[in-house]
DODREN-392656 format. One record per residue (C-alpha): residue number from 1; residue in three letters; z, y, x. Coordinates in Angstrom, 2 decimals. Example, Ala and Ser with C-alpha at 12.3 -4.5 7.8 and 13.67 -1.06 7.14 Angstrom:
! residues 2
<nr:1 | rest:ALA | up:7.80 | north:-4.50 | east:12.30>
<nr:2 | rest:SER | up:7.14 | north:-1.06 | east:13.67>
//
This chain:
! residues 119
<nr:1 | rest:UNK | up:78.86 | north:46.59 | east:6.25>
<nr:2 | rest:UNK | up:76.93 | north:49.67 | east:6.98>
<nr:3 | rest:UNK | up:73.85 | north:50.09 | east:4.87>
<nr:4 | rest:UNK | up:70.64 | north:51.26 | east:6.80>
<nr:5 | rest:UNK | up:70.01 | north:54.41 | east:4.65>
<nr:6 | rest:UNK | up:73.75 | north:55.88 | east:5.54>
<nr:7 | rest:UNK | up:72.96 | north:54.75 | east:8.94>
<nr:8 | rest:UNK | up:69.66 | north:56.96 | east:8.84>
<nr:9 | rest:UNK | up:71.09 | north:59.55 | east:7.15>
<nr:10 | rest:UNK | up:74.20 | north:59.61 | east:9.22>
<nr:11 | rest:UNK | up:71.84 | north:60.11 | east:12.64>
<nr:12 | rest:UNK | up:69.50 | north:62.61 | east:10.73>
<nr:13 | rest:UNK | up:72.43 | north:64.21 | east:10.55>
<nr:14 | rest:UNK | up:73.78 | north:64.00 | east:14.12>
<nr:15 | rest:UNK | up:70.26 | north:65.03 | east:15.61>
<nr:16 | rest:UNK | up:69.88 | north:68.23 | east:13.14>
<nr:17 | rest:UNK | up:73.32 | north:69.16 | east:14.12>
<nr:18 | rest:UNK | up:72.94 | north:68.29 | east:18.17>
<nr:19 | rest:UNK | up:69.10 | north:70.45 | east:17.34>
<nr:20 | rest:UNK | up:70.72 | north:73.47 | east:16.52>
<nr:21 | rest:UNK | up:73.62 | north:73.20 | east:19.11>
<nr:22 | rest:UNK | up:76.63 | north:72.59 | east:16.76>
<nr:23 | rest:UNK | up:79.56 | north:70.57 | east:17.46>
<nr:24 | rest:UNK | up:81.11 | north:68.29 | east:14.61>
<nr:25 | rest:UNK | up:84.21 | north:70.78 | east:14.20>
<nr:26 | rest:UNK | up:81.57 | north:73.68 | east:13.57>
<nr:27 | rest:UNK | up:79.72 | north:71.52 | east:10.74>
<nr:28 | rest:UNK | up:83.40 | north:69.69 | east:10.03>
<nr:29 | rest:UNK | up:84.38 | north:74.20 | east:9.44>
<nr:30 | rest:UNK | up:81.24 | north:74.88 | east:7.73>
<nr:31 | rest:UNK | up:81.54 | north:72.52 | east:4.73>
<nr:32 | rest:UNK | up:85.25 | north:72.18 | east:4.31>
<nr:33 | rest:UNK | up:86.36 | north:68.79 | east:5.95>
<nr:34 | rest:UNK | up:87.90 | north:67.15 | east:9.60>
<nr:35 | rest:UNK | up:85.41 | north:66.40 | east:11.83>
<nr:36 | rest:UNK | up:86.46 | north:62.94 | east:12.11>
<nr:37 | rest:UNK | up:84.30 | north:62.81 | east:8.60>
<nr:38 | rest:UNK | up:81.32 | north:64.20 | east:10.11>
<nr:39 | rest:UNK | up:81.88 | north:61.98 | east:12.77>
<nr:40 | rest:UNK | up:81.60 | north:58.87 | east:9.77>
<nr:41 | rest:UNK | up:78.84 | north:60.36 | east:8.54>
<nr:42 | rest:UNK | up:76.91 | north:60.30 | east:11.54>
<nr:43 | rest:UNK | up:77.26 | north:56.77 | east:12.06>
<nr:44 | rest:UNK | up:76.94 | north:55.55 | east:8.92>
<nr:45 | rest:UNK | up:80.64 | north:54.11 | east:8.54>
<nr:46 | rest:UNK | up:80.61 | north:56.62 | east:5.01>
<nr:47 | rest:UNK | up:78.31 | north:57.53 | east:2.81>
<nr:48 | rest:UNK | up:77.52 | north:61.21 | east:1.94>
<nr:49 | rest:UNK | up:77.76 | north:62.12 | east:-1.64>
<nr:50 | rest:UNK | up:75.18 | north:64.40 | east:-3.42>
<nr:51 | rest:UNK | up:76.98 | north:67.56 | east:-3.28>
<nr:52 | rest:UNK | up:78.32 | north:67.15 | east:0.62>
<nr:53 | rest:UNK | up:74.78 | north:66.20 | east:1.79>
<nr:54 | rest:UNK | up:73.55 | north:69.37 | east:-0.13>
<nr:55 | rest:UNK | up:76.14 | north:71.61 | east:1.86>
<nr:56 | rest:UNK | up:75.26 | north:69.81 | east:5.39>
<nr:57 | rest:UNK | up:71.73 | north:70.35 | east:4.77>
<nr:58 | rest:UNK | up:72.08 | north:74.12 | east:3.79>
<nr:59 | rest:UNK | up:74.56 | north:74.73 | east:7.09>
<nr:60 | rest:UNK | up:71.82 | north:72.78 | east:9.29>
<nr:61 | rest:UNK | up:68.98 | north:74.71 | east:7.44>
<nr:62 | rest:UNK | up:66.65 | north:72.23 | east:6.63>
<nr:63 | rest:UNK | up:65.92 | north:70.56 | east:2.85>
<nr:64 | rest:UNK | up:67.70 | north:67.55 | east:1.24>
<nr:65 | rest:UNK | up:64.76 | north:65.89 | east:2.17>
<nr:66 | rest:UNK | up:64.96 | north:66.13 | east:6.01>
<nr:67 | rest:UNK | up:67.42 | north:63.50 | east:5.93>
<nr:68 | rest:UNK | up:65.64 | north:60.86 | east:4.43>
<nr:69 | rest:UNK | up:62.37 | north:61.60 | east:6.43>
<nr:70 | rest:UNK | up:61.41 | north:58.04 | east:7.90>
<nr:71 | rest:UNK | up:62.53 | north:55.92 | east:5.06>
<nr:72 | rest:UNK | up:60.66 | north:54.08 | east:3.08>
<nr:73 | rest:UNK | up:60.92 | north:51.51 | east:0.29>
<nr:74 | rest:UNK | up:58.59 | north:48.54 | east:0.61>
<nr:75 | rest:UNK | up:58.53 | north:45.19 | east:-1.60>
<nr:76 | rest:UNK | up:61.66 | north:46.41 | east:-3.22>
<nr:77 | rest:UNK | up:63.57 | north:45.98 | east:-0.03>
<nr:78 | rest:UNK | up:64.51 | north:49.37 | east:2.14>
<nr:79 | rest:UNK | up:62.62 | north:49.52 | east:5.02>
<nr:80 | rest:UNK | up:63.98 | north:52.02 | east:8.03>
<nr:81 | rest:UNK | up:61.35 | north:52.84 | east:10.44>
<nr:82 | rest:UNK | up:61.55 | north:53.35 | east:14.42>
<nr:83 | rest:UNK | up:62.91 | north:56.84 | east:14.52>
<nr:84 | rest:UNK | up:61.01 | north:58.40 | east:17.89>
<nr:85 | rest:UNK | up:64.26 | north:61.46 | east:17.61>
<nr:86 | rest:UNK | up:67.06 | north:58.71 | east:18.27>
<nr:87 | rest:UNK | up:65.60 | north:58.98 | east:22.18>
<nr:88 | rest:UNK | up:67.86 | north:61.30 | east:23.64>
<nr:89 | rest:UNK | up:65.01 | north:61.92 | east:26.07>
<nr:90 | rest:UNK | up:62.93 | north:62.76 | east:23.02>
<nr:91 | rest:UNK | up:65.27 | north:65.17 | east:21.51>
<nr:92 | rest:UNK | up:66.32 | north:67.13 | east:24.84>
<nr:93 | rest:UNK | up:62.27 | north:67.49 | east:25.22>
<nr:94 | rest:UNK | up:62.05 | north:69.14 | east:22.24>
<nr:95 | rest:UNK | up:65.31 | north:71.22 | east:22.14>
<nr:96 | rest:UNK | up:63.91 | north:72.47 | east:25.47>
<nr:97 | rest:UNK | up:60.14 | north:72.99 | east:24.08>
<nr:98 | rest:UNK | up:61.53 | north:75.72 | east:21.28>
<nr:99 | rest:UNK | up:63.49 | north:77.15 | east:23.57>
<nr:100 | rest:UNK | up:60.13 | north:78.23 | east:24.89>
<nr:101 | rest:UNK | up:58.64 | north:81.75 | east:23.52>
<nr:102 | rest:UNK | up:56.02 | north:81.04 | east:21.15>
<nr:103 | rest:UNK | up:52.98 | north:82.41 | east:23.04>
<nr:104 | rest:UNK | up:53.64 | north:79.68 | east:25.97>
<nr:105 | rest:UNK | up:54.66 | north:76.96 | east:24.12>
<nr:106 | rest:UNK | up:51.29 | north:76.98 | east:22.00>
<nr:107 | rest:UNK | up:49.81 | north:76.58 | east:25.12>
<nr:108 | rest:UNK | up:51.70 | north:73.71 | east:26.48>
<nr:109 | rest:UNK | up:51.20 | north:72.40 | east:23.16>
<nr:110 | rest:UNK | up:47.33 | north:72.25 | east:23.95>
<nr:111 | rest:UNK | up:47.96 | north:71.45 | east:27.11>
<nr:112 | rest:UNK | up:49.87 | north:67.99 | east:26.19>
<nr:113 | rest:UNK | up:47.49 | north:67.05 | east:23.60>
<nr:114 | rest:UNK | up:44.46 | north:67.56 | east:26.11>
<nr:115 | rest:UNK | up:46.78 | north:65.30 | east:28.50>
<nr:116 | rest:UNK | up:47.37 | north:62.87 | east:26.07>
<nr:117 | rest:UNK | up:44.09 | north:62.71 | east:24.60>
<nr:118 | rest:UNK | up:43.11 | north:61.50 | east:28.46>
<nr:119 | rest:UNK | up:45.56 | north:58.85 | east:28.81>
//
């Protein structure tokens, strides 16, 4: 049975990875295993250990801590909260927002939170 943290971790993972436009044989390459392991990872069929989450996180360039951003442990019980990045919708917005120079997308920036402010 899959336990929620892998399966959090697994599509923290699979976002970061899909973010900065690598495939699972790139981050498979990068950190010395098949892809089909990545591809476990990502879904939360196996856990990552200590030392392989360390080497994902410094091929994806982000912290340790990235991964387990939206977790968080209530009553004793782990609790996984509604990740708004599992919407592919979500992520392709924001893939395509920092693909916009800086300069314009601080203004669209403004511009949505003037929008949404309104709604």
């Amino acid at each position: 049975m899959k336990h929620p943290v892998d399966v959090h971790v697994g599509k923290r993972i699979r976002h970061r990875r899909w973010m900065v436009g690598m495939t699972q044989q790139q981050l498979a390459d990068s950190v010395g295993i098949k892809f089909q392991q990545i591809q476990k990872y990502e879904t939360g069929m196996n856990r990552v250990s200590a030392s392989r989450l360390w080497d994902i996180a410094r091929t994806l360039g982000v912290s340790i801590s990235f991964f387990f951003e939206g977790l968080s442990a209530e009553s004793g019980d782990t609790k996984v909260e509604a990740d708004i990045m599992a919407n592919k919708e979500a992520m392709e917005l924001v893939r395509a927002y920092y693909a916009i120079p800086e300069a314009q997308r601080r203004r669209l920036f403004e511009l949505a939170r003037v929008l949404s402010d309104a709604a």
